[in-house]
C-alpha positions as CSV (number, residue, x, y, z in Angstrom):
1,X,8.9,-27.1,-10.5
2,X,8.5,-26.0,-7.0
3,X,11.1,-27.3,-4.1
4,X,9.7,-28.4,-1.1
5,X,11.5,-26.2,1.6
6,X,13.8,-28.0,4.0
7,X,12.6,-29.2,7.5
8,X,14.7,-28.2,10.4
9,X,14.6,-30.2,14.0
10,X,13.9,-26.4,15.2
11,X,13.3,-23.2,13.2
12,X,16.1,-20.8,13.0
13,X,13.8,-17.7,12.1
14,X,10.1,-17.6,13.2
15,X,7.3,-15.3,13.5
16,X,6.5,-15.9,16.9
17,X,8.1,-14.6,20.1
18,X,7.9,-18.1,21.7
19,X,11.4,-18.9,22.7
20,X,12.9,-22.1,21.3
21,X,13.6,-23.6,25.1
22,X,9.7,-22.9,26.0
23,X,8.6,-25.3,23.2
24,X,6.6,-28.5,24.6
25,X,5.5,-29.8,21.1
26,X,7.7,-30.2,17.5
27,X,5.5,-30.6,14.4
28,X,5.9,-31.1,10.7
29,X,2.9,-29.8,9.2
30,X,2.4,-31.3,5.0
31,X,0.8,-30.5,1.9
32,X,-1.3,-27.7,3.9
33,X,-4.8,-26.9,1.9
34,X,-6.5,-24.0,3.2
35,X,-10.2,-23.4,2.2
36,X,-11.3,-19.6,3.4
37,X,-14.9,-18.9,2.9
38,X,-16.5,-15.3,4.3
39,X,-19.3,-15.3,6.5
40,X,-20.8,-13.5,9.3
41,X,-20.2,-12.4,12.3
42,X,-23.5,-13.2,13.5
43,X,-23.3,-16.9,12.3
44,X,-19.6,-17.4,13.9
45,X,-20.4,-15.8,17.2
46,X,-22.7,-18.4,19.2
47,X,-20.1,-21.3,18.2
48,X,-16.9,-19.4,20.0
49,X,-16.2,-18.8,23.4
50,X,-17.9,-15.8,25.4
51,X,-14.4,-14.1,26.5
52,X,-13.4,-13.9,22.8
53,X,-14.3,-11.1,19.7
54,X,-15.0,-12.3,16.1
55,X,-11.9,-10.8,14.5
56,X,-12.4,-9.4,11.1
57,X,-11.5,-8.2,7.9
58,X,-13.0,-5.3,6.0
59,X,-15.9,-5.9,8.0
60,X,-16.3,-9.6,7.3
61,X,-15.5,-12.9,9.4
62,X,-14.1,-15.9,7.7
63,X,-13.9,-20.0,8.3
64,X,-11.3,-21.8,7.0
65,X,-10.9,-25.5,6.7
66,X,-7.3,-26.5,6.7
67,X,-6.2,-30.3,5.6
68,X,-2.8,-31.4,6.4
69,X,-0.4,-34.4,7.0
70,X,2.0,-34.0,10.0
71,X,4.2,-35.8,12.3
72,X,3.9,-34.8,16.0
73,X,6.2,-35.6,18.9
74,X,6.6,-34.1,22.8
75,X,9.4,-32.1,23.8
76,X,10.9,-35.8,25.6
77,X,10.0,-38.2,23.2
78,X,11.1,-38.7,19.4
79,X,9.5,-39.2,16.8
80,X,7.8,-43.1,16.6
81,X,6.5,-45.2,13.8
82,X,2.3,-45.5,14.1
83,X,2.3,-42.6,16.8
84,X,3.9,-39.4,15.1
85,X,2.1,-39.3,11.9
86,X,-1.5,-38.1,11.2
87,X,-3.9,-36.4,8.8
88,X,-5.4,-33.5,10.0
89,X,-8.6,-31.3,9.1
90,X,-9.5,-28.7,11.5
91,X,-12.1,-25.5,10.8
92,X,-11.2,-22.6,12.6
93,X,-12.1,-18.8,12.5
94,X,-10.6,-15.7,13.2
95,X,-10.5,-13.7,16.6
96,X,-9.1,-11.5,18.9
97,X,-8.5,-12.0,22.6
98,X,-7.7,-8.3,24.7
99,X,-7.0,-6.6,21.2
100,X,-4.6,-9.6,20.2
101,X,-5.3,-11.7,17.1
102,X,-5.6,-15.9,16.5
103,X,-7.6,-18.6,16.0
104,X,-10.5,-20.2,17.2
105,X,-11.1,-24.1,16.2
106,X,-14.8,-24.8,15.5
107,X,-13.9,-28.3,15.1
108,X,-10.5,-30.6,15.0
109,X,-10.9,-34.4,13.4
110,X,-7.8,-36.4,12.6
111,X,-7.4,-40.2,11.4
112,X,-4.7,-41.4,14.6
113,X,-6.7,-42.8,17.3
114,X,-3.4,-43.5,19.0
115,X,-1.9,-40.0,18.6
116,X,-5.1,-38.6,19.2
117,X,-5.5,-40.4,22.4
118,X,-2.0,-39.0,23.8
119,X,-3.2,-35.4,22.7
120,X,-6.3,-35.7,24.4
121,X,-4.2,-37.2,27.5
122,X,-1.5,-33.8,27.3
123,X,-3.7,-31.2,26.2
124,X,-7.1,-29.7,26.0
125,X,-7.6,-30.3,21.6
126,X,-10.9,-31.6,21.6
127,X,-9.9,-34.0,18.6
128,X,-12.6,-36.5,17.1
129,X,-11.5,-39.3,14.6
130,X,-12.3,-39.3,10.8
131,X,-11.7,-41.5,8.0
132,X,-9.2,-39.4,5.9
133,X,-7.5,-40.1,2.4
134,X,-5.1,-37.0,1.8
135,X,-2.9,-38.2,-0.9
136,X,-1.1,-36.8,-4.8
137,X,-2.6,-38.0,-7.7
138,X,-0.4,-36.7,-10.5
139,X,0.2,-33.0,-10.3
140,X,-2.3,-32.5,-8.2
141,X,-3.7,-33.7,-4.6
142,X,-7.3,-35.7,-3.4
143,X,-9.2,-35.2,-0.3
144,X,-11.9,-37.3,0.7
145,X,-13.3,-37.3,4.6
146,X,-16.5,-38.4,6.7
147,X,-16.6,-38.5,10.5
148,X,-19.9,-39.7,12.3
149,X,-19.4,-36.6,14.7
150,X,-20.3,-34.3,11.6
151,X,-23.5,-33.2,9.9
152,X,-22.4,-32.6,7.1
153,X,-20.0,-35.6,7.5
154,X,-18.6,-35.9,4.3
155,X,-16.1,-33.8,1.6
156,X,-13.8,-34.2,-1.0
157,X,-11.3,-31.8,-2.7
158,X,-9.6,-32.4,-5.9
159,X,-6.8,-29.7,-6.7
160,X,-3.4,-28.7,-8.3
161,X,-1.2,-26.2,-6.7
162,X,-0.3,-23.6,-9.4
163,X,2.5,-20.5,-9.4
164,X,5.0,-19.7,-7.6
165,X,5.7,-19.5,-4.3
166,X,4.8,-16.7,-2.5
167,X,4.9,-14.8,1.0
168,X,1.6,-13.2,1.6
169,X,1.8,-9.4,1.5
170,X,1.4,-7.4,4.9
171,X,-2.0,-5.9,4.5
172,X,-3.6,-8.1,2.6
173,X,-6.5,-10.4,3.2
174,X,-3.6,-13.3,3.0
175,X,-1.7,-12.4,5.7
176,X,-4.5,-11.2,8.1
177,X,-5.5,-15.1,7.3
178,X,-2.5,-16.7,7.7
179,X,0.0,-15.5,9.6
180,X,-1.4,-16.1,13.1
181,X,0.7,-17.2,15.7
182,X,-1.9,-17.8,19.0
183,X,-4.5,-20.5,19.6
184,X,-7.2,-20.0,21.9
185,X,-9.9,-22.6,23.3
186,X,-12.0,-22.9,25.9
187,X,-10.8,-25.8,28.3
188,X,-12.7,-29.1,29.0
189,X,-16.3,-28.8,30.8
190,X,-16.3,-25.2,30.2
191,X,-13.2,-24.1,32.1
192,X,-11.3,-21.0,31.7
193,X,-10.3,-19.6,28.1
194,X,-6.9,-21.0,27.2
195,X,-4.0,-19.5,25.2
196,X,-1.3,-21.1,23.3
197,X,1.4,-19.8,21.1
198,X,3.1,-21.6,18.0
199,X,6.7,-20.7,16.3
200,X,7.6,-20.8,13.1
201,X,8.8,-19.0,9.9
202,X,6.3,-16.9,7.3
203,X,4.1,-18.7,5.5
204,X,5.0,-19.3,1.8
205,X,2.3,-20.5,-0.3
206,X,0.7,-21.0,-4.0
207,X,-2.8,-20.7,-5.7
208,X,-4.9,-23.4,-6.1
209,X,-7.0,-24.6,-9.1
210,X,-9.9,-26.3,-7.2
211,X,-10.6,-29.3,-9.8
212,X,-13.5,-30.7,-7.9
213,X,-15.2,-29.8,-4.4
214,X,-18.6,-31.4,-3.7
215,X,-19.6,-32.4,-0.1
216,X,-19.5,-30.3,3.5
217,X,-17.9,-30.8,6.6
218,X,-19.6,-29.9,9.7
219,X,-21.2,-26.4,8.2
220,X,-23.7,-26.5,5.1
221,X,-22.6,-23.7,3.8
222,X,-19.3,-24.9,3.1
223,X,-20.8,-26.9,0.4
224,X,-20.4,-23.7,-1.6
225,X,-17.4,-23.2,-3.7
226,X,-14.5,-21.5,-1.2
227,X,-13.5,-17.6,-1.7
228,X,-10.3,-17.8,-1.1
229,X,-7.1,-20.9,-1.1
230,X,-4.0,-21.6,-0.5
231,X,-1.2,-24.2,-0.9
232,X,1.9,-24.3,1.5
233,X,4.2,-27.4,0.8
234,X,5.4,-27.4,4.7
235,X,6.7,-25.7,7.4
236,X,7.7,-27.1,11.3
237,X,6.2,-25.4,14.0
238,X,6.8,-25.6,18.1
239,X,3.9,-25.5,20.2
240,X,3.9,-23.7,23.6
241,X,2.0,-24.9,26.6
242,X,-1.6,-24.2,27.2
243,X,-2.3,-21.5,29.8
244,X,-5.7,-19.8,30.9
245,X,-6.2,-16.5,30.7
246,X,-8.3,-14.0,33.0
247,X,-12.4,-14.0,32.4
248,X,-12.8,-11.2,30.2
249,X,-16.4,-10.8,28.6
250,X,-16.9,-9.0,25.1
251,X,-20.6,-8.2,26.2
252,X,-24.1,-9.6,24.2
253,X,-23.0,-11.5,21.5
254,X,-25.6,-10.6,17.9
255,X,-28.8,-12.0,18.2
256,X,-29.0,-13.0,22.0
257,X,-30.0,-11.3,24.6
């Protein structure tokens, strides 16, 4: 039987060098899926901004769609029945700004119009609503979603987390996926890149036996089986604040001029 691990009001060890005053967001992240599929460099380039590089690993780029429940509040508010809790689904790849690694989101959908509307209003996520059903069905855990803003608009996920709990090894293809600590985006109507950083501790997280997957969201080829999942039961995190960062082109991106 695995124990959830406990959720504290603000980590005492993280990964991050964010410092726990310069926090502007708490979140408890849930039941966190993550589907990693490999793919190319070429295919990831043209949908991330020009001032970041496709990061990769052993020569290959990834996308990873990652489904979770969480409860969000600002830094001055607590946390409040019908605006702190959402499902998520977000499918992000892997890249590296000046040498430094993090994450790219490709697309961000959650099932809160009213948190999503105060997210939109305090920062730059570009969030689009979805009908989600995340919930445990015996030992295991469902996933069904469609959002009108995709094509393909429509997935589902049937699993069981299996194993023990784990912390990826350094070096390995788990950790290079996982433990990233920065978020980068381009701001609205094409403004500057922007940077943000997020706190908490290492990832610890199961294998997955994928009972049924049939369906895509926003990328055809995700309708293929995924290479790679994990399972984390939940973690908290702190959010920075969103800065920009210098113009910094990484040259002709593959297959443009």
């Amino acid at each position: 039987m695995v124990t959830r691990p406990a959720l504290l009001d603000v980590p005492t060890a993280t990964s991050s060098a964010l410092a726990p005053r310069s926090w502007v967001w708490s979140q408890h992240w849930r039941d966190l899926l993550f589907l990693h599929w490999r793919t190319s460099v070429a295919s990831v380039s043209p949908h991330v901004p020009i001032e970041l590089e496709v990061d990769t690993f052993d020569g290959t780029a990834w996308l990873s769609l990652v489904v979770f429940r969480l409860k969000v509040r600002p830094r001055w508010l607590p946390f409040l029945p019908g605006l702190s809790s959402m499902t998520e689904v977000n499918l992000r790849t892997y890249v590296r700004h000046a040498g430094r690694p993090g994450i790219c989101f490709l697309t961000v959908h959650a099932d809160n119009r009213l948190a999503m509307r105060l997210a939109r209003l305090l920062t730059p996520m570009p969030y689009h609503h979805a009908r989600l059903r995340y919930e445990r069905l015996g030992s295991g855990l469902v996933f069904d979603g469609s959002s009108q803003s995709l094509s393909p608009r429509q997935l589902s996920v049937m699993f069981r987390p299996v194993g023990d709990l784990r912390e990826p090894l350094d070096g390995s293809v788990d950790a290079w996926l996982l433990e990233r600590y920065r978020l980068f985006m381009e701001g609205r109507r094409g403004r500057r890149l922007l940077e943000a950083e997020v706190s908490h501790p290492r990832w610890s997280v199961q294998s997955v036996e994928l009972l049924d997957h049939h369906g895509s969201w926003g990328d055809p080829d995700l309708s293929r089986p995924p290479d790679l999942i994990h399972f984390a039961p939940g973690v908290q995190t702190l959010f920075g604040s969103f800065h920009a960062l210098p113009c910094v082109p990484t040259g002709p991106r593959p297959g443009t001029l």
